[in-house]
Every structure is written in C-alpha cells, then in structure tokens.
N, CA, C and O of each residue as an XYZ file, in Angstrom:
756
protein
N      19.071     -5.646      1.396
C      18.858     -6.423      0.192
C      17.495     -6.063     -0.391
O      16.685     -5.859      0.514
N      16.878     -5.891     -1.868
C      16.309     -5.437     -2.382
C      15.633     -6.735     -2.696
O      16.316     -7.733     -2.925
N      14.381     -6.772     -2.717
C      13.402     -8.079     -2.968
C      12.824     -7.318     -4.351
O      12.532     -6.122     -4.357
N      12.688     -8.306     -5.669
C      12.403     -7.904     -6.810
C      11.543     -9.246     -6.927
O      11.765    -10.431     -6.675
N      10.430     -8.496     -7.439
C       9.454     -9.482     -8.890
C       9.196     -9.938     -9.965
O       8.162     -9.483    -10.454
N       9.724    -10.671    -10.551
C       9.856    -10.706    -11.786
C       8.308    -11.692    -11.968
O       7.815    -12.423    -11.108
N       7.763    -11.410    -13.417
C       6.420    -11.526    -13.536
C       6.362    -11.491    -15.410
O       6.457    -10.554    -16.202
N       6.210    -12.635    -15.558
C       6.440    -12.895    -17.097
C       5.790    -14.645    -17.324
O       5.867    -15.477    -16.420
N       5.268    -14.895    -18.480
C       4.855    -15.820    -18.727
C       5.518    -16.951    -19.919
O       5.094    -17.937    -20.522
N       6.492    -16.360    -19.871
C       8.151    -16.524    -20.512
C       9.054    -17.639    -19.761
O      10.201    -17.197    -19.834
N       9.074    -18.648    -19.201
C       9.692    -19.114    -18.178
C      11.436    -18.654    -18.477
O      12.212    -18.337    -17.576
N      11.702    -18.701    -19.604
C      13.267    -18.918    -20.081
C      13.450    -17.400    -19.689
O      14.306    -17.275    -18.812
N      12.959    -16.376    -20.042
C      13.114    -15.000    -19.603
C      13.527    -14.471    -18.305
O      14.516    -13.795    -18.023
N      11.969    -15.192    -17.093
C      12.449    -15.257    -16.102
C      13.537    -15.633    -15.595
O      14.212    -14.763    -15.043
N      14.035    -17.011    -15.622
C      14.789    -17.476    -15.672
C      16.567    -16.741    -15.469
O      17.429    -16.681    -14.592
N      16.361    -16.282    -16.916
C      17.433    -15.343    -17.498
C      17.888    -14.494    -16.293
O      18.876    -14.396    -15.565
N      16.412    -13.810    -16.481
C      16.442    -12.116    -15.044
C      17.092    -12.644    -13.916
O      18.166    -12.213    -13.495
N      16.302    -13.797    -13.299
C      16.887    -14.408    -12.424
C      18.233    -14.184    -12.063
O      18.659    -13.285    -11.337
N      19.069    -15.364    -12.813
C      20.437    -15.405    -12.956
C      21.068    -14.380    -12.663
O      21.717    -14.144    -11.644
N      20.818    -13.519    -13.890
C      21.615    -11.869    -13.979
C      21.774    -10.893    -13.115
O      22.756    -10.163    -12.982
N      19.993    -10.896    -12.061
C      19.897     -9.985    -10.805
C      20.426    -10.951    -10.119
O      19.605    -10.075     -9.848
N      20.945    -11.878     -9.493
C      21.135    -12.717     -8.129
C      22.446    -12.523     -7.963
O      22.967    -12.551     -6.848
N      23.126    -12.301     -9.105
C      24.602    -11.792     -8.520
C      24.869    -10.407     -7.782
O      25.805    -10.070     -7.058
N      23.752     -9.724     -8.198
C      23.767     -8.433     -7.619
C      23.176     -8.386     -6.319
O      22.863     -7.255     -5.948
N      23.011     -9.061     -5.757
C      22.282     -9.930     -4.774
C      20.875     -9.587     -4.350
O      20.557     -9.626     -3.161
N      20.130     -9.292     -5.186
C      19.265     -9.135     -4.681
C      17.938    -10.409     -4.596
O      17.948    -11.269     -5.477
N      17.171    -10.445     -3.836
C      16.243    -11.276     -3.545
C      15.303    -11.766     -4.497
O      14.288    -11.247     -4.033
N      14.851    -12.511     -5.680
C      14.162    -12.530     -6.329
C      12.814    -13.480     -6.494
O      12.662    -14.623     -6.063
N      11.934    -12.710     -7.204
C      10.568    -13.598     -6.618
C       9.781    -14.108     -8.025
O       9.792    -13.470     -9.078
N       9.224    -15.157     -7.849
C       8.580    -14.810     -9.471
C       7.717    -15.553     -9.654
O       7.809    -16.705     -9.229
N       6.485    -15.071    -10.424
C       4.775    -15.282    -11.172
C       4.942    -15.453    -12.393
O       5.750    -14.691    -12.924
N       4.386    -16.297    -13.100
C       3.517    -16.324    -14.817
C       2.610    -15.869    -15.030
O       1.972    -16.118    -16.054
N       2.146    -14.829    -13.899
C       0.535    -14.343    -14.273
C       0.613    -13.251    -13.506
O       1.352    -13.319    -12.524
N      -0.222    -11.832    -13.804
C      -1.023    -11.048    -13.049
C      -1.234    -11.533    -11.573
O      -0.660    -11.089    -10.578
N      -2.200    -12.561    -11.627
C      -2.645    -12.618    -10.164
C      -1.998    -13.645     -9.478
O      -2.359    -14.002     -8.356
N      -1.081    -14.131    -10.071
C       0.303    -15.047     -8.799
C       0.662    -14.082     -8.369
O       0.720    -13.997     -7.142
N       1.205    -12.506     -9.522
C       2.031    -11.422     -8.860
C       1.432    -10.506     -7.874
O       1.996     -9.805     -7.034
N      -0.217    -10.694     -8.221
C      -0.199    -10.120     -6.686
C      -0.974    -10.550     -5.781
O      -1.996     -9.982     -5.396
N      -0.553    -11.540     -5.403
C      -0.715    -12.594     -4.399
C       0.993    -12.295     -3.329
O       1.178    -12.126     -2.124
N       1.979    -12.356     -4.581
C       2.908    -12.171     -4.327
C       3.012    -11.089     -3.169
O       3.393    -11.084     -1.999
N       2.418    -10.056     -4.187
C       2.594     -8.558     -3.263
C       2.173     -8.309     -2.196
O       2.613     -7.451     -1.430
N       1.270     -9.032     -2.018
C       0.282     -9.242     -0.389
C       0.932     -9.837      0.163
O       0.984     -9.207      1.220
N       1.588    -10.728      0.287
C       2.385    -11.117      0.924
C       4.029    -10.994      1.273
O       4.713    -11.512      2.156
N       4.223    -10.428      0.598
C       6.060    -10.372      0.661
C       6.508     -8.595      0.268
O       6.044     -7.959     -0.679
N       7.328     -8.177      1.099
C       7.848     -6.547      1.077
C       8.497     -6.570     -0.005
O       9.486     -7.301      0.046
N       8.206     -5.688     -1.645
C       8.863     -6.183     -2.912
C       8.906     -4.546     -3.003
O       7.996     -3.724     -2.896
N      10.282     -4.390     -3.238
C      10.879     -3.037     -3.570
C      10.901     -2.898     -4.962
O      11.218     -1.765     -5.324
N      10.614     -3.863     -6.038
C      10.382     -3.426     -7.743
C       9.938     -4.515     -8.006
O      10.284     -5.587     -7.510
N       8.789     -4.240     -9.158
C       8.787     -5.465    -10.061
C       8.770     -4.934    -11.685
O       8.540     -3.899    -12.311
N       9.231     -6.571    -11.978
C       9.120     -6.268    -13.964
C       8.076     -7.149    -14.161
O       8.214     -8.290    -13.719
N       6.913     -6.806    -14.818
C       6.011     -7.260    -14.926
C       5.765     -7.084    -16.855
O       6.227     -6.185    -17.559
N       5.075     -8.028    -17.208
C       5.047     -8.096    -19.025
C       3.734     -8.185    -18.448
O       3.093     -8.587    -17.477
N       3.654     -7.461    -19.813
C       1.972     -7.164    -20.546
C       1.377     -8.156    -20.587
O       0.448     -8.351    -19.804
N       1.806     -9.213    -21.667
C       0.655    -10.083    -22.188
C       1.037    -11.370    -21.740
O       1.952    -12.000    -22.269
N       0.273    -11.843    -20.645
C       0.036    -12.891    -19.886
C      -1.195    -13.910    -19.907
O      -2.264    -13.351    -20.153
N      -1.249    -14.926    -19.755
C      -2.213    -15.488    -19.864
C      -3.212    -15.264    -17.507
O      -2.723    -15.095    -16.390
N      -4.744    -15.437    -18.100
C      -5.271    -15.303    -16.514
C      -5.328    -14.150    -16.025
O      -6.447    -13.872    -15.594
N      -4.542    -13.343    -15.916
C      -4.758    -11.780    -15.622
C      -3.178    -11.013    -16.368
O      -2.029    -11.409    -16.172
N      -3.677     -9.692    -17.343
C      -2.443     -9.883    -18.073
C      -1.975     -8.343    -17.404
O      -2.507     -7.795    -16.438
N      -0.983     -7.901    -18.108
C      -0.058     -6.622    -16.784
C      -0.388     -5.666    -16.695
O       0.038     -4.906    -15.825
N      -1.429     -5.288    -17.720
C      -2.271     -4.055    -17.365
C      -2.961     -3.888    -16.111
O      -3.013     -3.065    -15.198
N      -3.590     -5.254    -16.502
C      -5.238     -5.357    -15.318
C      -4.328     -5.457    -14.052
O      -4.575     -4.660    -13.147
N      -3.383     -6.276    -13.895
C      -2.214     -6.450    -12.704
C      -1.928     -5.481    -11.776
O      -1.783     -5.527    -10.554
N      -1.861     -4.410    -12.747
C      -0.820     -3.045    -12.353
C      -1.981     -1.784    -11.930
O      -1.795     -0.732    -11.319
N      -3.014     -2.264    -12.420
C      -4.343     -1.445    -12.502
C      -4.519     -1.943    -10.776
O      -4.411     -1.194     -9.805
N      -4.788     -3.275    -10.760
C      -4.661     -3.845     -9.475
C      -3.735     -3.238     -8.358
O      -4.270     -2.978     -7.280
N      -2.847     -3.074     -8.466
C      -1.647     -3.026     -7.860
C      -1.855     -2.011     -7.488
O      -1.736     -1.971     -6.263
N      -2.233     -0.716     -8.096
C      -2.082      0.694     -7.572
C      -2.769      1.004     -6.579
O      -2.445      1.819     -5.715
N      -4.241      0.076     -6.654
C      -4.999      0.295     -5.439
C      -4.156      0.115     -4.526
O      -4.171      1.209     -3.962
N      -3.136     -0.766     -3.778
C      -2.585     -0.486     -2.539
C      -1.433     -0.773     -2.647
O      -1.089     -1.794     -2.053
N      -0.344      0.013     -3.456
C       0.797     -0.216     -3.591
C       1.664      1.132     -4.295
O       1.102      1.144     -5.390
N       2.358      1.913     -4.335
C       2.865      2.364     -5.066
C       4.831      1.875     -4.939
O       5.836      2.566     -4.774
N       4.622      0.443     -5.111
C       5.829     -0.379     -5.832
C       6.466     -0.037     -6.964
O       5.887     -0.128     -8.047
N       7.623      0.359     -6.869
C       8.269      0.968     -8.513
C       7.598     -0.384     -9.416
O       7.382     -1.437     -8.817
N       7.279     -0.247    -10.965
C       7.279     -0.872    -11.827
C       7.443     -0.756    -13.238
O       6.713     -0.132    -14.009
N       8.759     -1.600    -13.585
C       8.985     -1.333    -15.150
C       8.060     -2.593    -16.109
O       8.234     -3.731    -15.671
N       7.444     -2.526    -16.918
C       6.738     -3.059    -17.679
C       7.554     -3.363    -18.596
O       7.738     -2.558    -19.509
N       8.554     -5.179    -18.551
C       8.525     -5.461    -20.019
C       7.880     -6.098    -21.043
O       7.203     -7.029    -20.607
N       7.811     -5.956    -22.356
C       6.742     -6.100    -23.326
C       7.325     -5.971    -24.781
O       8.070     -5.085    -25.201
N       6.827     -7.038    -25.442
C       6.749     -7.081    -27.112
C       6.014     -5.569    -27.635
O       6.363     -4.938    -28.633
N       5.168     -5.277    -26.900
C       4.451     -4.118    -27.421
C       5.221     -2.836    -27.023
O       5.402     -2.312    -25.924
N       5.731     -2.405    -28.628
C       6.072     -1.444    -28.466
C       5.739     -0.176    -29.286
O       6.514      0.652    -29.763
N       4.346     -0.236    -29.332
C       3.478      0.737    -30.105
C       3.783      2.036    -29.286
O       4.652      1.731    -28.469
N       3.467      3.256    -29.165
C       3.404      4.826    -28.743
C       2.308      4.386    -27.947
O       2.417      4.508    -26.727
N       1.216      3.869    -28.453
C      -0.319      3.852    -27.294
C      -0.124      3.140    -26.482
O      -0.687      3.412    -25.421
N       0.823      1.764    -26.517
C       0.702      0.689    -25.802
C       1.898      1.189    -24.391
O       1.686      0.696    -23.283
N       2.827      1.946    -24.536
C       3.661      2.844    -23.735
C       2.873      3.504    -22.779
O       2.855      3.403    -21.552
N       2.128      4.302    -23.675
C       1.011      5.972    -23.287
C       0.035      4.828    -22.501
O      -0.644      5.625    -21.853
N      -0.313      3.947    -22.251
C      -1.268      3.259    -21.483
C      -1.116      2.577    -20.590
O      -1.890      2.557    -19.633
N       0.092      1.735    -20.712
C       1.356      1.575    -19.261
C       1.563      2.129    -18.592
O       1.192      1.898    -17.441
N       2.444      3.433    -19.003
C       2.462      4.407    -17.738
C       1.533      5.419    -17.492
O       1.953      6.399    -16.876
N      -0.089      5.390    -17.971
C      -1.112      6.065    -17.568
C      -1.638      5.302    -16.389
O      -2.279      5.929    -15.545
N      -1.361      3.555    -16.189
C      -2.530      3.682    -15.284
C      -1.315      3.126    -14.177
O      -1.620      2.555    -13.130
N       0.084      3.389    -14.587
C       0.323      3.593    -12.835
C       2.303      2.779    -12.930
O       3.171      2.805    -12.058
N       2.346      2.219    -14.229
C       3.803      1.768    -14.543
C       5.113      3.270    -14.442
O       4.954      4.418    -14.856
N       5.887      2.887    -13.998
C       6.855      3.633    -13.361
C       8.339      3.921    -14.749
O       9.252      4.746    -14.726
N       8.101      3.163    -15.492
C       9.121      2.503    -16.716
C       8.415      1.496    -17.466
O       7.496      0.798    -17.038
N       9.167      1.467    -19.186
C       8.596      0.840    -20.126
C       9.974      0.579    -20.564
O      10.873      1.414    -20.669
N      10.030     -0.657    -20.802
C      11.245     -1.027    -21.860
C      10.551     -2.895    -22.800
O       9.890     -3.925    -22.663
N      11.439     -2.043    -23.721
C      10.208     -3.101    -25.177
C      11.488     -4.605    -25.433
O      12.712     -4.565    -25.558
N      10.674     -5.609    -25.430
C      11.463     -6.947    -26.098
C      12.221     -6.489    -27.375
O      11.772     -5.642    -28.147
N      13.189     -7.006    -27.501
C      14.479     -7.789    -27.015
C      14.682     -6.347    -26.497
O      14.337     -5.360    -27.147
N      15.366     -6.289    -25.074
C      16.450     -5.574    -24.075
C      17.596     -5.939    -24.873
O      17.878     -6.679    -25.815
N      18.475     -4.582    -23.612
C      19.665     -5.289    -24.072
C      19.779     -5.326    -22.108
O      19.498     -4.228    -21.628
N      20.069     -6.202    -21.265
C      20.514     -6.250    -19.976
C      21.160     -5.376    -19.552
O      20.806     -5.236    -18.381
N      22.287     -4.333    -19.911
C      22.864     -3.276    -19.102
C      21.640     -2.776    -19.066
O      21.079     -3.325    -18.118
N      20.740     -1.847    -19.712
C      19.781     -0.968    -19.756
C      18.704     -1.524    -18.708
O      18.227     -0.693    -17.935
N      18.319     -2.729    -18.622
C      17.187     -3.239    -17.630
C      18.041     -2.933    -16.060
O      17.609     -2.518    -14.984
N      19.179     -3.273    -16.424
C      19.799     -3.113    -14.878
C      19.943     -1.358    -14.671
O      19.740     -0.947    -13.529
N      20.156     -0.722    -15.344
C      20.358      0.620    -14.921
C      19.298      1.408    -14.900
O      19.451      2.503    -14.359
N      17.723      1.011    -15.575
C      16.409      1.165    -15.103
C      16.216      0.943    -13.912
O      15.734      1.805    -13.176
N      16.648     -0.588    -13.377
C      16.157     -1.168    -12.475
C      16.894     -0.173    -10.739
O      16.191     -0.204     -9.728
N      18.379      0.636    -10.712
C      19.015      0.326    -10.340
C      18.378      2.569    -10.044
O      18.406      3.336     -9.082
N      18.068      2.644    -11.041
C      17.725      4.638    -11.318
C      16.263      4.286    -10.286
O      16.045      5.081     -9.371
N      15.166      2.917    -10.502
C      14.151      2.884     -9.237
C      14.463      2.871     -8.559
O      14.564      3.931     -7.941
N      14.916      1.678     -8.010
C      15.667      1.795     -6.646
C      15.767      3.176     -6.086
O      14.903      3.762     -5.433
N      17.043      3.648     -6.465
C      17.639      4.970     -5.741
C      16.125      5.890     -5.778
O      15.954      6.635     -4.812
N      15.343      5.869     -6.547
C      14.411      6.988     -6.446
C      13.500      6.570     -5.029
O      13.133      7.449     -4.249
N      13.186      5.081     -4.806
C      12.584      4.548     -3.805
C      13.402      4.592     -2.378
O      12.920      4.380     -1.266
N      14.916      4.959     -2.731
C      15.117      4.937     -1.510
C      15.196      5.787     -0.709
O      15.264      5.673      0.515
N      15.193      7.333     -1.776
C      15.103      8.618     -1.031
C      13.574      8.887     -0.634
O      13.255      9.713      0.221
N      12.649      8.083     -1.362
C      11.445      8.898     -0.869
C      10.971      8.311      0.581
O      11.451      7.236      0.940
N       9.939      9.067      1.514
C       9.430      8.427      2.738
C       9.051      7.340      2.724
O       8.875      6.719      1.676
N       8.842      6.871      3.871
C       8.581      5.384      4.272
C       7.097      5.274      3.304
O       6.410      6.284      3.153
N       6.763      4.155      2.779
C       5.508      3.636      2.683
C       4.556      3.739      3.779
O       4.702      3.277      4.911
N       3.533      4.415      3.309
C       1.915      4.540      3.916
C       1.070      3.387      4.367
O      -0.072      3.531      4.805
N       1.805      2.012      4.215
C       0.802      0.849      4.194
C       1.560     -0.034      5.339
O       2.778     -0.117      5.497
N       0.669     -0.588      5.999
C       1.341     -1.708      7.001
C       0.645     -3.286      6.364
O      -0.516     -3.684      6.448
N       1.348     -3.674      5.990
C       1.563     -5.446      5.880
C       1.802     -6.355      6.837
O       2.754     -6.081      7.568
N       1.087     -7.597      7.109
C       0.899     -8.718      8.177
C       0.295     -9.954      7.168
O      -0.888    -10.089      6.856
N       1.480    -10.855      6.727
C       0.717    -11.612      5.881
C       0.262    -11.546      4.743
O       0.972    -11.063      3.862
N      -0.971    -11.986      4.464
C      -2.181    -12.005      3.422
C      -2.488    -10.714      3.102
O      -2.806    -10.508      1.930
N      -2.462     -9.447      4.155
C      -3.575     -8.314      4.517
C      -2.372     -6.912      4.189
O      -1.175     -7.111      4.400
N      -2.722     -5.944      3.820
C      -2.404     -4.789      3.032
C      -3.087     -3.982      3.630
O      -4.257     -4.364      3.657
N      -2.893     -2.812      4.251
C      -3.796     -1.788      5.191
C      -2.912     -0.363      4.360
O      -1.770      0.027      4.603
N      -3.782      0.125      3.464
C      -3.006      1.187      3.219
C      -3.711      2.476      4.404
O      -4.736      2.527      5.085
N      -2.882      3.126      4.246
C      -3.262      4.524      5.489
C      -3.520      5.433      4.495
O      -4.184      6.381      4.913
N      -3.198      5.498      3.162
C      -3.204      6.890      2.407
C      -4.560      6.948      2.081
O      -5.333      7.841      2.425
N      -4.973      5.405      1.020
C      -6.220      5.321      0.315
C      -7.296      5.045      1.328
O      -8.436      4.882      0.891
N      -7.067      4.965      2.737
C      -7.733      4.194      4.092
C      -8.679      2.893      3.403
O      -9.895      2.940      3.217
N      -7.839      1.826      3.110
C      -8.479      0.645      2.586
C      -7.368     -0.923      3.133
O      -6.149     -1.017      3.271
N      -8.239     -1.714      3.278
C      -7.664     -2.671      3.760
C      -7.737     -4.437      2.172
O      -8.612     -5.029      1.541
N      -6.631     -4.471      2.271
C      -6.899     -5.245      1.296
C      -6.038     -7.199      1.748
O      -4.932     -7.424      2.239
N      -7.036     -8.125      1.349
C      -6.768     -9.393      1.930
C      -6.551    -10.242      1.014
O      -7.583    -10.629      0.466
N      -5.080    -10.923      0.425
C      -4.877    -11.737     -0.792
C      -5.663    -11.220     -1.519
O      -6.749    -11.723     -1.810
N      -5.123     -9.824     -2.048
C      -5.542     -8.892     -3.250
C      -7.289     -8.610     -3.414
O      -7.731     -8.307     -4.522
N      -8.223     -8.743     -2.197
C      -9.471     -8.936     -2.244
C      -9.825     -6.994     -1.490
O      -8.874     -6.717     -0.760
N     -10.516     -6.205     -1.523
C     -10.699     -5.294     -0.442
C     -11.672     -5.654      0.777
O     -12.501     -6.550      0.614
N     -11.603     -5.100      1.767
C     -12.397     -5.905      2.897
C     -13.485     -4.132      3.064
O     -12.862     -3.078      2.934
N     -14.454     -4.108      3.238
C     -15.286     -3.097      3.520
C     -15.200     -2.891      4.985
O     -15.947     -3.627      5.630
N     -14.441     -2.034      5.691
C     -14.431     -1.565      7.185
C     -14.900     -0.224      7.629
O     -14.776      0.805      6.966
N     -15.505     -0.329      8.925
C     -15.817      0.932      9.210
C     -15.211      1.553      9.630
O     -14.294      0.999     10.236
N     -15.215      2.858      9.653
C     -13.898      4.208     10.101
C     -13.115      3.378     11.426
O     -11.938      3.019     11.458
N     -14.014      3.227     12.341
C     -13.440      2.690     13.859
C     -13.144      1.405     13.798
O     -12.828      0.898     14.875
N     -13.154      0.172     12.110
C     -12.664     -1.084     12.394
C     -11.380     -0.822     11.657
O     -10.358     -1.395     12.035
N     -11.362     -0.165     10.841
C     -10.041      0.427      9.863
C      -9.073      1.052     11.520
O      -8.276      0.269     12.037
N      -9.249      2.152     12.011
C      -8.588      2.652     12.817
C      -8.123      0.974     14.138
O      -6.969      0.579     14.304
N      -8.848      0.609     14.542
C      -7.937     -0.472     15.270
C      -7.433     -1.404     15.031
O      -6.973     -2.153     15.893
N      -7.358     -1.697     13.291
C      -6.735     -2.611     12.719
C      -5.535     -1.560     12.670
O      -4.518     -1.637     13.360
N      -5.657     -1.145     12.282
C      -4.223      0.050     12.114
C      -3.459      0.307     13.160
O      -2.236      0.396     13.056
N      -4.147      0.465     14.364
C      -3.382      0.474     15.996
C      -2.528     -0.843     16.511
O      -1.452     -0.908     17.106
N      -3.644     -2.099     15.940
C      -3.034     -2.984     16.483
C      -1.782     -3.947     15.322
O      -0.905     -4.770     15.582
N      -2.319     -3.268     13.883
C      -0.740     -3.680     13.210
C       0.257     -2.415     13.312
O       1.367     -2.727     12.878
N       0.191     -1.178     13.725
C       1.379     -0.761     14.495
C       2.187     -1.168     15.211
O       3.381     -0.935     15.025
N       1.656     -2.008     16.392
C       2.365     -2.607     17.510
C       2.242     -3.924     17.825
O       1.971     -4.316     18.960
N       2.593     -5.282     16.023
C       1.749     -6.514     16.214
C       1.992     -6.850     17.401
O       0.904     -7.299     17.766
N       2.999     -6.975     18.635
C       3.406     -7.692     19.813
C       2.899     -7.220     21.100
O       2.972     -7.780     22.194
N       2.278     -5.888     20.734
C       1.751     -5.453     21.836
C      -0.244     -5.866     22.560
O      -1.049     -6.469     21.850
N      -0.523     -5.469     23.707
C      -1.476     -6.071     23.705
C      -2.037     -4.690     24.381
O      -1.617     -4.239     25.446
N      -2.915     -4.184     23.688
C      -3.720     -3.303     24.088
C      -4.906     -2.809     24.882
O      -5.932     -3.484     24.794
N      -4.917     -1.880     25.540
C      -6.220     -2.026     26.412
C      -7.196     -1.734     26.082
O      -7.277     -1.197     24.977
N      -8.301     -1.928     26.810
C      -9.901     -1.312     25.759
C      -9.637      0.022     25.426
O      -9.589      0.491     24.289
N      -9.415      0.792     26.836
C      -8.896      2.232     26.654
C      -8.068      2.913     25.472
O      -8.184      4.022     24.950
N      -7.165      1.826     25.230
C      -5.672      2.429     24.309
C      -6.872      2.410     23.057
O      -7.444      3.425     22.662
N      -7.034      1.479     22.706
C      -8.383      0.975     21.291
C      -9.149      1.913     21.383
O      -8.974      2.867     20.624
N     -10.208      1.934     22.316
C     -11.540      2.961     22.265
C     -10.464      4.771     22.221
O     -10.989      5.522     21.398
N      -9.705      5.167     22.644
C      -9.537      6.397     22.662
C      -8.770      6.486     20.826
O      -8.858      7.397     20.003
N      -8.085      5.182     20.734
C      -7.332      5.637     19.150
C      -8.278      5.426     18.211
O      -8.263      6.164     17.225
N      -9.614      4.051     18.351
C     -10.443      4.339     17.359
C     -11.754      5.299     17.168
O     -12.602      5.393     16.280
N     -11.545      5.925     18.327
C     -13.206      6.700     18.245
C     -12.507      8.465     18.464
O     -13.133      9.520     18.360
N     -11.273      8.300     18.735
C     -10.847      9.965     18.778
C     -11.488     10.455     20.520
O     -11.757     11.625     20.793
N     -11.589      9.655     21.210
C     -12.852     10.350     22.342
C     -12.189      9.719     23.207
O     -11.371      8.874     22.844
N     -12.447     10.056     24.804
C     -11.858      9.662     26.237
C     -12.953      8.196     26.457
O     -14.145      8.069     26.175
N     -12.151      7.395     26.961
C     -12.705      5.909     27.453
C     -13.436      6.064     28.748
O     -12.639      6.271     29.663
N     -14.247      6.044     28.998
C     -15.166      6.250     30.478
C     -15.029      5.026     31.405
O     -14.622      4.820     32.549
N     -15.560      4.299     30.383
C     -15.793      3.106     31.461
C     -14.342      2.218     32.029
O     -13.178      2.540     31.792
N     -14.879      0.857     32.949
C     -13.795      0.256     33.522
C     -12.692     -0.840     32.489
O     -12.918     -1.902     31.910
N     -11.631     -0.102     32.596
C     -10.373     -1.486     31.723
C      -9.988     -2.710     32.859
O      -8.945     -2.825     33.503
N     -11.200     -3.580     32.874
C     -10.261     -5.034     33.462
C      -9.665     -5.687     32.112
O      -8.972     -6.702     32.171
C-alpha cells in the first residue's frame, strides 16, 4: 500500500483527493501547511506527496526546498500558478511534476500513478527513519522533526549502525570498529 500526502490549504480540495485516492487504496495523510507536511515526513514512510504552492506559515516552495535536504520523495506540485517561471521554479528546486488548478482527476491520478512506478523501480532509499529522526546516508546528515542535528563523523556512523539493527544490542567492539574504521583493543564487558 502506497502512503500519500496530500498538503493544501484548501480543506474542500483535500478532502476531494482524499475520497478519490482511498478507493485506490492507498494510505492517505494530510497538512494545511509546509511545515505540518514536514513534520509529516519525519515521521511517517510517504511514497508521494501533492503539495500546493501558496500556503499560509510555510508555503510549497520553502517546503520542498526543505524537503530535498533529506528526502528525495516523488512530488507533484498543485497550484493556481500557472505562469512558465512559476513551473521553471518548482521543478528547479527539487518538484518531480507540476499540474495547474482546476485538474481534471484522471490526469492527477495518472501523474500520480507514472511516480509511483518510477519509485518503484529505482533502489531502496539512502535514509533510515526511527520516529522524529531522518539519517540520510547520501547527504551524511541527520535530521530531527525537520531540524538538522550537527554530528561528528564517528556520532553520525553509530547512529547509523545502531538504526540498522534498532533490536539489536551492540558491543563496544561492534561500535568502536564500525565507527572509527580501526580494530577495538581494549576489554568488551
């Protein structure tokens, strides 16, 4: 099942999307703002979102600008704005698809449906999620309810070891040899 975002400051819109995707069954989630949506994203595994431009609090630019730092989540941007620049600036800083107010619904679904399939052939995601916290491996950055946390090479590397294996319990050894690259000398009680 496909977990989707819908992210509009439109309630009746949402709403709408709602309805229309839930028969298709997929999971649906939804914000009035930029930064509900990614609050959202920190927390919950979201295979697409539709996110609109002009929002009140944080609007879908700054959102998506946000977002890229530790996410590359398909995203179609819907929007009243349907200028050439306002397109050309969507998908410059990281939107995946543009489709302009009034839709017509087949077309949002067969956008929605052409991500997907592109997300499902490509490799696994680079980032491990626990909660609040976002650890991408590509950008090596750790991010906490959309905040970045400043870590050092060797606190990044055993956060990363130990959300590999949340259930496991590791030894100093397993830690000191995966975060420092080097043989453990001393005693593991």
């Amino acid at each position: 099942m496909y977990q989707i975002l819908l992210c509009d400051d439109e309630k009746d819109i949402v709403t709408a999307l709602e309805i229309y995707l839930r028969n298709d069954d997929y999971k649906i989630f939804k914000a009035y703002n930029g930064a509900d949506a990614l609050k959202i994203l920190t927390e919950e595994e979201i295979h697409l979102v539709l996110l609109d431009i002009m929002m009140p609090h944080m609007d879908g630019i700054a959102a998506l600008t946000k977002l890229r730092e530790f996410s590359n989540v398909p995203v179609i941007l819907l929007t009243a704005k349907s200028e050439d620049i306002d397109k050309v600036l969507g998908l410059t800083v990281g939107a995946d698809d543009y489709i302009t107010k009034p839709f017509e619904l087949e077309e949002l679904y067969a956008r929605i449906s052409v991500q997907l399939r592109k997300t499902s052939q490509q490799a696994p995601s680079k980032c491990e999620k626990y909660k609040d916290l976002v650890l991408s491996k590509q950008k090596h950055t750790v991010m906490v309810k959309g905040y970045d946390l400043n870590l050092t090479r060797q606190e990044f590397k055993i956060l990363e070891l130990l959300l590999s294996k949340p259930d496991k319990v590791f030894s100093k050894q397993e830690i000191y040899d995966y975060a420092w690259d080097d043989y453990y000398i001393g005693e593991d009680k």
